[in-house]
N, C-alpha and C positions, 0 to 999 in steps of 0.2 A: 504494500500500500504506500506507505510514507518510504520514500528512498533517502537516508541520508547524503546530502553531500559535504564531499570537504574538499578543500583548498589544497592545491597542491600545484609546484613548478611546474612548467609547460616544456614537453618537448620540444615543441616548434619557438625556439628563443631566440633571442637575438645578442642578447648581454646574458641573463640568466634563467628567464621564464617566469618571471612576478609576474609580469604584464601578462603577458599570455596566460598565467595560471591563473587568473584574475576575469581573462576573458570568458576563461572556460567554466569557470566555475558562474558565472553570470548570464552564460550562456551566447553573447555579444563578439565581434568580430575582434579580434588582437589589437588590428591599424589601428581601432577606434580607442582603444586600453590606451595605446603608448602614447596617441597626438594628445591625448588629454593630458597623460602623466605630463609629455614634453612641454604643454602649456603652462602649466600649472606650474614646473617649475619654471620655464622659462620668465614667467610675469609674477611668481614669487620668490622669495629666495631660494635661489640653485640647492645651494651646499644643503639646509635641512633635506632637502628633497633626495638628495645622496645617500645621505646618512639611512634616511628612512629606506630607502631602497635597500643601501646593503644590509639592512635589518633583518630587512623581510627576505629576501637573498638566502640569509642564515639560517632563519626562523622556520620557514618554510618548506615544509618537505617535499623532496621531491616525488613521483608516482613510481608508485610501488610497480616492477613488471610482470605483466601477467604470468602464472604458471607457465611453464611449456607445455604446447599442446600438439601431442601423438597424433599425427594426421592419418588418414588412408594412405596415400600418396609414400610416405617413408616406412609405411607396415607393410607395401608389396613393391619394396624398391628392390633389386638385386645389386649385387657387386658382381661387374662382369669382368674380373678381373680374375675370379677364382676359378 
């Protein structure tokens, strides 16, 4: 019913994946994550907006990867070697 979700760094990054993981979790395109972040620091002060980044950089964990998953394909593969 209810799906938790949580926050976590985006594959698809550019510097580290806040923005992106930020996207993903809001469900919203990345472009639109970063030219905000980029506004917001650009027309506020830079340097907090740094900080706060690599915070969240740290703080942030990255996605966990899925188990490996035993396909058909590698269950009727041969070695044609033998």
């Amino acid at each position: 019913m209810f799906k938790e979700k949580k926050l976590y760094k985006s594959t698809d990054k550019k510097i580290s994946g806040v923005c992106a993981g930020f996207a993903e979790f809001f469900e919203i395109d990345p472009t639109i994550v970063r030219v905000v972040y980029a506004l917001i620091a650009l027309f506020t002060a830079a340097f907090p907006c740094i900080i706060i980044y690599a915070v969240l950089a740290f703080v942030i964990p990255q996605r966990p990867f899925p188990e490996y998953q035993y396909n058909e394909y590698e269950e009727n593969k041969t070695d044609d070697n033998q």
